[in-house]
C-alpha positions as CSV (number, residue, x, y, z in Angstrom):
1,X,70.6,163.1,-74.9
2,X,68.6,160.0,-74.8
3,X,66.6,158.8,-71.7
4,X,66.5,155.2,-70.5
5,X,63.4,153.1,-72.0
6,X,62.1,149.7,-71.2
7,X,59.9,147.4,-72.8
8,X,57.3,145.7,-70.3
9,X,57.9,142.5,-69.0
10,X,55.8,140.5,-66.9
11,X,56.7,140.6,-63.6
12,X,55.3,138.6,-60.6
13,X,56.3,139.8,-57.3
14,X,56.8,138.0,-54.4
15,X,58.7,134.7,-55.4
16,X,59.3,133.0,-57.9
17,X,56.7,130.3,-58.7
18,X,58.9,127.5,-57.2
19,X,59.4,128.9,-53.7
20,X,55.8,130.6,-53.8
21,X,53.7,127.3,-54.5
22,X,55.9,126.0,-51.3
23,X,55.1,129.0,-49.4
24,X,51.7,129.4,-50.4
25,X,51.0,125.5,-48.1
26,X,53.2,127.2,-45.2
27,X,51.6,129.3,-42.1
28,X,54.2,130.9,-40.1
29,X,54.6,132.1,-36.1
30,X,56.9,134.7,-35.2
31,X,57.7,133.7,-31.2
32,X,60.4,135.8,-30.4
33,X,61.5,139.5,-31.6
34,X,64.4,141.3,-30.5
35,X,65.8,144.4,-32.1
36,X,69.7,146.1,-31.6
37,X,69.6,149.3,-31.7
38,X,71.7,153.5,-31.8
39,X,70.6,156.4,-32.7
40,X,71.8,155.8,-36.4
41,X,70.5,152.2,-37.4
42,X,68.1,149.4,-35.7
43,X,68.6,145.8,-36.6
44,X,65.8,142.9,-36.6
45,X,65.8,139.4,-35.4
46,X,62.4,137.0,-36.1
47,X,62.7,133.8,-34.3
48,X,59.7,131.3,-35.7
49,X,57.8,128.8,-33.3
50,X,59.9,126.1,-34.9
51,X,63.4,128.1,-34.0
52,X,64.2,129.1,-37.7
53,X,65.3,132.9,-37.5
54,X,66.0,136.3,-39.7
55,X,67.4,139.2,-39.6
56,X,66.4,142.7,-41.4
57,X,66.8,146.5,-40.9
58,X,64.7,149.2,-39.9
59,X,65.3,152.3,-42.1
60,X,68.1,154.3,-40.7
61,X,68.5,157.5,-39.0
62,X,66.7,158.5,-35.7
63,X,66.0,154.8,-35.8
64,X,65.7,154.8,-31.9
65,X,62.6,156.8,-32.2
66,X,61.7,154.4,-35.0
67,X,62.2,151.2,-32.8
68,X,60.0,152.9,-30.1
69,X,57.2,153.1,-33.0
70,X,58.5,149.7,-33.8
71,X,57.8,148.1,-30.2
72,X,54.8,149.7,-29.5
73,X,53.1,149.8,-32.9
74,X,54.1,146.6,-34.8
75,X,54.9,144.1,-32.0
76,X,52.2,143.8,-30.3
77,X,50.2,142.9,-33.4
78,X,52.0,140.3,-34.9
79,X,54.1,138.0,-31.9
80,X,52.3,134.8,-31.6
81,X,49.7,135.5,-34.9
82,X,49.5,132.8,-37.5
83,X,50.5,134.3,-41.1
84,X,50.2,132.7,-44.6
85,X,52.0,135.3,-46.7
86,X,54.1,138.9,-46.1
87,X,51.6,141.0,-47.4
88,X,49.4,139.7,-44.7
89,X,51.5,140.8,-42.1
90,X,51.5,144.2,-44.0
91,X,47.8,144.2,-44.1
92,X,47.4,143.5,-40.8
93,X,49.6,145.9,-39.2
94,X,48.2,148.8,-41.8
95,X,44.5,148.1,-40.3
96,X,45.6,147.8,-36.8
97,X,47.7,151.3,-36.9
98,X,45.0,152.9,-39.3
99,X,45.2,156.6,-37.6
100,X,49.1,156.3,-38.4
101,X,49.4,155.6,-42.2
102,X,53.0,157.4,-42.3
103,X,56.8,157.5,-42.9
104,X,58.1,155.7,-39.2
105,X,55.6,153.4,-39.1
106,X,56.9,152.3,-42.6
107,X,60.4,152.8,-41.5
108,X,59.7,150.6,-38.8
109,X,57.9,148.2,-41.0
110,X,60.8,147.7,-43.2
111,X,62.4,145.8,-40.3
112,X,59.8,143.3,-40.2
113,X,59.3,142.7,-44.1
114,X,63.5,142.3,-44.6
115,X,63.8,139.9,-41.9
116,X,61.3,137.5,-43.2
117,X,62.8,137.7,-46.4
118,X,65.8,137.1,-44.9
119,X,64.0,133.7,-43.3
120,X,62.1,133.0,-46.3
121,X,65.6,132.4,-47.8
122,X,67.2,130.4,-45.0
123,X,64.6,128.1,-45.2
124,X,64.7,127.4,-48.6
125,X,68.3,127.6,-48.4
126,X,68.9,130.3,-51.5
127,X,69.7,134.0,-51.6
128,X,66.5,136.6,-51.7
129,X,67.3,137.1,-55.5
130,X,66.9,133.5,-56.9
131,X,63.6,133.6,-54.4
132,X,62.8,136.3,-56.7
133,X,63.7,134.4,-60.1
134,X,67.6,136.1,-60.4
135,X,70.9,134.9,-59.9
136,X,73.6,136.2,-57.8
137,X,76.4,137.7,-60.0
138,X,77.9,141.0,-60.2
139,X,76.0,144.4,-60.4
140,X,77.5,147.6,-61.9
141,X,77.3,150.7,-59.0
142,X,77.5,153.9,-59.5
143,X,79.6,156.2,-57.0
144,X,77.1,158.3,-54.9
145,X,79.2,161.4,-53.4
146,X,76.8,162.9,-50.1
147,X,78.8,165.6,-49.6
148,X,78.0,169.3,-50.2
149,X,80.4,170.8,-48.4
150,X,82.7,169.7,-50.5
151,X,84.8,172.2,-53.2
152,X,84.4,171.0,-56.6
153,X,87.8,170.6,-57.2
154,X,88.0,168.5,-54.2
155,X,85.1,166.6,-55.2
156,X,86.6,166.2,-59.0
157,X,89.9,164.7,-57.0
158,X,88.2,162.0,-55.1
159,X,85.9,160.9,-58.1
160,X,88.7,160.4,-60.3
161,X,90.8,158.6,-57.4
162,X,88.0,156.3,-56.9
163,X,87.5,156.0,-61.0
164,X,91.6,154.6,-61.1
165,X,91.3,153.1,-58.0
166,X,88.1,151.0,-58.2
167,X,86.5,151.1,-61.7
168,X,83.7,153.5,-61.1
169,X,82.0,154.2,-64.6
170,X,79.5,156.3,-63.1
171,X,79.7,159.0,-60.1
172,X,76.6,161.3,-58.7
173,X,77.4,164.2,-57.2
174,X,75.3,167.2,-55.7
175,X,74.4,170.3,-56.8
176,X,72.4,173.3,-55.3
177,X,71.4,173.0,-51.6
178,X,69.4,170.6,-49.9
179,X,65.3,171.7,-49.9
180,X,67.1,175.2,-50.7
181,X,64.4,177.5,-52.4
182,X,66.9,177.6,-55.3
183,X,69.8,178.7,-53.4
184,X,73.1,177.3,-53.7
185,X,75.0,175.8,-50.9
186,X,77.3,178.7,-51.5
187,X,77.3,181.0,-54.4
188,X,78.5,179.8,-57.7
189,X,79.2,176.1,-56.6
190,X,76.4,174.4,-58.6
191,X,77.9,176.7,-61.9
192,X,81.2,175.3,-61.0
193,X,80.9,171.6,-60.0
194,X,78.8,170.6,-63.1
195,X,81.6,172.2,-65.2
196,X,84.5,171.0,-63.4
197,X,83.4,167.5,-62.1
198,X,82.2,165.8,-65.6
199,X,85.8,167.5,-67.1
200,X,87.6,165.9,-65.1
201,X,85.9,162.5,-65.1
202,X,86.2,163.1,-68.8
203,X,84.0,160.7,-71.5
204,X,83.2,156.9,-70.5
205,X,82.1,157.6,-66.8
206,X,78.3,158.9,-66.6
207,X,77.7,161.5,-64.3
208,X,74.7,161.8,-62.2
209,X,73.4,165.3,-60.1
210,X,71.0,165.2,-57.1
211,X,69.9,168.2,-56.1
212,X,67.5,167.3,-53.5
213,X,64.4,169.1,-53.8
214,X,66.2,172.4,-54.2
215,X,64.7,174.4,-57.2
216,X,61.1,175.3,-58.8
217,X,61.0,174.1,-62.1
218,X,61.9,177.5,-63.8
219,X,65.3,177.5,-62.4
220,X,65.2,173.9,-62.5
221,X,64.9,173.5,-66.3
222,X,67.6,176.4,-66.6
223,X,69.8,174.2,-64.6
224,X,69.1,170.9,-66.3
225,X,69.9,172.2,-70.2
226,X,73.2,173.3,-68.0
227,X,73.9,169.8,-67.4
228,X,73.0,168.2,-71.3
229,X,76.0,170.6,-72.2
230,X,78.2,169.1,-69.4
231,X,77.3,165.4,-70.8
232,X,75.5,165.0,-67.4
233,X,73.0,162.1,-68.1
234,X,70.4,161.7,-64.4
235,X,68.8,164.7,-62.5
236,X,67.9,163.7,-59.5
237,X,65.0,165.2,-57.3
238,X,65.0,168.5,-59.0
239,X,62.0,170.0,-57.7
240,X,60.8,169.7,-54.2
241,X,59.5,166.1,-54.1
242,X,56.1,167.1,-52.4
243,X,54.9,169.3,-55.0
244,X,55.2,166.4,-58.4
245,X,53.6,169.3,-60.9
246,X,57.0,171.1,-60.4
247,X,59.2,167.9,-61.5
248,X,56.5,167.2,-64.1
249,X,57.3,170.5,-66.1
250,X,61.1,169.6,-65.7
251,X,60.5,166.2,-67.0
252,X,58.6,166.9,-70.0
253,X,60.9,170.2,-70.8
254,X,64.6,168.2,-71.1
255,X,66.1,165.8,-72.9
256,X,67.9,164.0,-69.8
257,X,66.7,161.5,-67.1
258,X,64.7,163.2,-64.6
259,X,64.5,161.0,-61.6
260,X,62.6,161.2,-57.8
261,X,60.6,159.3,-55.8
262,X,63.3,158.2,-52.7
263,X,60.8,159.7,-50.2
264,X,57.4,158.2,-50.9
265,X,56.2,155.6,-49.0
266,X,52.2,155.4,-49.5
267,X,51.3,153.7,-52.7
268,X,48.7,155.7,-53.6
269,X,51.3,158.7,-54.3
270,X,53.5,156.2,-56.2
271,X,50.2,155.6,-58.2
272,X,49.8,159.1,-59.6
273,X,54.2,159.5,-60.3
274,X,53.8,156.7,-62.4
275,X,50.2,157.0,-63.9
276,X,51.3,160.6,-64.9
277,X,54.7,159.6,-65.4
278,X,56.0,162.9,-63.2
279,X,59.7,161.1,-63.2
280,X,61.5,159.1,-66.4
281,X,62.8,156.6,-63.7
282,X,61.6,155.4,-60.1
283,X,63.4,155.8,-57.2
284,X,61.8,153.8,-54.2
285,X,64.0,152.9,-50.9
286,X,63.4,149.5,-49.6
287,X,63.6,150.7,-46.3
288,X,61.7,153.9,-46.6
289,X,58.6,152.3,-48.2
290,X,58.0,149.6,-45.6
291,X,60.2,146.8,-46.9
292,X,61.0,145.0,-50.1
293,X,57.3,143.7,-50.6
294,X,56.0,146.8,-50.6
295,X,59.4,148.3,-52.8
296,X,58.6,145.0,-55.5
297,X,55.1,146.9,-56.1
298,X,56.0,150.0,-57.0
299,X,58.5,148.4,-59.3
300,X,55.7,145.8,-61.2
301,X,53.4,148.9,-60.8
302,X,56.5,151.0,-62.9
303,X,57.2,148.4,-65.2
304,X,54.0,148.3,-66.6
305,X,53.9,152.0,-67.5
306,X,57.3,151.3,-69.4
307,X,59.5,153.4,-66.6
308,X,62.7,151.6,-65.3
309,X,63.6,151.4,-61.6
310,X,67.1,153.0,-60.3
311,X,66.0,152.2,-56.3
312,X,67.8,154.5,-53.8
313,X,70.3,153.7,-51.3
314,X,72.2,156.5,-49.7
315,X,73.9,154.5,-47.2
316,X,76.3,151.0,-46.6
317,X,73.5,149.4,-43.9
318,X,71.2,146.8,-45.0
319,X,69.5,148.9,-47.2
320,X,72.1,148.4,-50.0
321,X,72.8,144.8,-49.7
322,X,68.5,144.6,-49.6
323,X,69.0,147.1,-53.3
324,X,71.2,144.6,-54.9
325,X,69.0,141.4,-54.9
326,X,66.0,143.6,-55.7
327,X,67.4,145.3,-58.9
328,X,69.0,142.0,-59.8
329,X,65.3,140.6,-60.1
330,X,63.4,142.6,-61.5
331,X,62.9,143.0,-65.4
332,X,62.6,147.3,-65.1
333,X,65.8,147.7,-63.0
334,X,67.8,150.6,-63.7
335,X,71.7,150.4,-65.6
336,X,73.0,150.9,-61.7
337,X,73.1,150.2,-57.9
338,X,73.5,153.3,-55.9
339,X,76.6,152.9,-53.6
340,X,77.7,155.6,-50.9
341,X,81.3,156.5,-51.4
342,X,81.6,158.1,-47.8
343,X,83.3,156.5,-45.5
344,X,83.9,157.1,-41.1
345,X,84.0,160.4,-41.8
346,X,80.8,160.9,-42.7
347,X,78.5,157.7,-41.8
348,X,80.9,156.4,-39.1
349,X,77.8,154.4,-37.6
350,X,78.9,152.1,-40.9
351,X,82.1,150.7,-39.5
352,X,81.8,147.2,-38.8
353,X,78.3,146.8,-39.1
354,X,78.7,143.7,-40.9
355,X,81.1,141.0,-41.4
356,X,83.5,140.5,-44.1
357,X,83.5,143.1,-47.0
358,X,79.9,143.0,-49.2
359,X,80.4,146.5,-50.5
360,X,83.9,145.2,-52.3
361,X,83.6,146.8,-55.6
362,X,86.6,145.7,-58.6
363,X,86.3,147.1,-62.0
364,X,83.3,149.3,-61.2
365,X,81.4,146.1,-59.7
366,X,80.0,145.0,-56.6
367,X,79.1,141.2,-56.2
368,X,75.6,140.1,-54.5
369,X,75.8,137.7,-51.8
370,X,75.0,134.3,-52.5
371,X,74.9,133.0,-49.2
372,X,70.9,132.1,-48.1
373,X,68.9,135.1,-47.5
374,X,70.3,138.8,-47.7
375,X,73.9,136.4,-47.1
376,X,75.1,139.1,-44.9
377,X,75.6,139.0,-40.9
378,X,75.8,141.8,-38.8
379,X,78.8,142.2,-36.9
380,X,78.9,140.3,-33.4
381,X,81.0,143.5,-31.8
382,X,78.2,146.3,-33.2
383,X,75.4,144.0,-32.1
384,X,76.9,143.7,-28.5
385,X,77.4,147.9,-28.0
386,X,73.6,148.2,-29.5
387,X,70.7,149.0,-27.0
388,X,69.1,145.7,-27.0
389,X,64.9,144.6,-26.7
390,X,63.5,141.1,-26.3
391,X,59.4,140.7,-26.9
392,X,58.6,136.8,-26.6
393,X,55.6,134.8,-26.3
């Protein structure tokens, strides 16, 4: 089985060198921050001395701690400050919260960052992807199952349904248990599902696994070979993600895409994954590394070293729609966009989030917005039940 390659291609991030020579003349005042916020998901609204506004995410889950951390850790240092580029702001805030380099200060972050993209591309009056030198346009997805709990047959019946339904070419599902030690979510499902799933699905749709950090690379490598003969192309996360000399081993020892990286935030790690290549494809979150600035240099930083990017996104908040302009712009991007395929049931914090429908997908295809900025609004109703916090100067 053959593993995705690249060839390097320059890549400036940031904008492209239209919108950057214009921002590059242009200091900028955030006056006004107020956040919306539940347990599940916090959204972001920068108004600028001169009333221009935009809106971004924090990273989800326990994202009411994360606005706390966001409030008391980020605010303070940037209302009122005169900035002349994002990384600034990222710089600043780094320095200023030095004794807290970590994941909820970046999760917080990430709120920031998206909404002055989102600003960046009001003003200018295009999407974040032609800021970034692409074009709006359609973007294949893959269907990304969560579920474990889940019986294989079960799981095999709603991938196909989805397949005839919608036009999924691709599907990942999950296999062993979550962080497990090796174990199994119950005896003999991981044996079954890879068996059962890929038959049903039959030739023409990829199949992807994630097993979440679940085995050693012994078991691991045992597991993957498993998969080659089940035409299973992507192993996700195979080893547990803190300990890269595991996934190393599993990398060099198979013949099939061994990806990772969704959980690291701090650049320096990201540094070593690619400089010793740990993973054949990069997996960075938008939302968990701080924002799209910081996301954009781990993919120039990957692209150099030949290793595409397939970013994660596990869930249908802002983090998606943020995926799709950044994998349209960037010259290492992955064959697919990660899409969620659970619905109430499972995220019910989803539901109306946004306006309109910008997770549509027809023959296997979702379509970026092309509306200025992330072209996405959050959802008057969900905004108005949100716990809501004003900082002004």
């Amino acid at each position: 089985m053959e593993k995705q390659t690249i060839e390097t291609v320059a890549l400036s991030h940031g904008v492209n060198s239209d919108h950057k020579k214009g921002l590059s003349k242009m200091e900028f005042k955030i006056k006004k921050i107020e956040t919306f916020t539940n347990v599940h998901v916090s959204a972001v609204k920068l108004t600028m001395d001169d009333g221009s506004t935009g809106w971004g995410q924090m990273s989800t889950y326990c994202a009411d701690i994360t606005c706390e951390i966001f409030h008391r850790q980020i605010v303070p240092h940037i209302l009122g400050v005169s900035f002349s580029s994002f990384e600034s702001v990222e710089n600043l805030i780094l320095r200023k919260e030095h004794k807290f380099p970590g994941s909820y200060l970046l999760r917080a972050f990430s709120g920031i960052d998206t909404a002055l993209w989102d600003w960046l591309g009001k003003i200018k009056r295009v999407s974040v992807v032609e800021l970034l030198g692409g074009q709006p346009g359609k973007l294949r997805v893959y269907g990304s199952s969560m579920k474990r709990d889940i019986t294989p047959k079960n799981e095999a019946q709603r991938l196909c349904k989805l397949r005839d339904e919608f036009g999924f070419d691709a599907f990942k599902f999950r296999i062993g248990s979550e962080c497990g030690n090796g174990k199994d979510e119950w005896e003999g499902r991981t044996e079954e599902i890879i068996q059962t799933v890929p038959k049903a699905l039959g030739h023409g749709v990829e199949k992807l696994v994630d097993a979440n950090s679940c085995y050693f690379h012994i078991d691991a490598i045992e597991i993957g070979k498993k998969l080659i003969d089940n035409d299973i192309s992507h192993f996700e996360e195979p080893c547990p993600y803190w300990l890269p000399n595991e996934t190393k081993k599993v990398t060099e020892a198979l013949e099939i895409d061994v990806t990772g990286g969704e959980q690291d935030c701090d650049i320096r790690i990201w540094q070593d994954l690619i400089d010793r290549k740990v993973t054949d494809i990069m997996q960075p979150d938008v939302m968990y590394m701080g924002g799209l600035t910081r996301a954009l240099r781990v993919a120039e930083m990957a692209n150099k070293a030949n290793i595409p990017c397939t970013p994660h996104a596990a869930n249908l908040s802002l983090v998606t729609i943020c995926t799709m302009h950044f994998l349209k712009s960037i010259p290492n991007s992955g064959k697919y966009l990660e899409l969620s395929i659970e619905g109430s049931d499972y995220y019910p914090w989803q539901v109306d989030l946004f306006n309109g429908t910008p997770f549509e997908v027809k023959e296997g295809q979702c379509s970026i917005p092309s509306d200025p900025g992330w072209g996405v609004d959050f959802n008057k109703k969900w905004l108005e039940k949100s716990s809501y916090k004003l900082c002004e100067i």
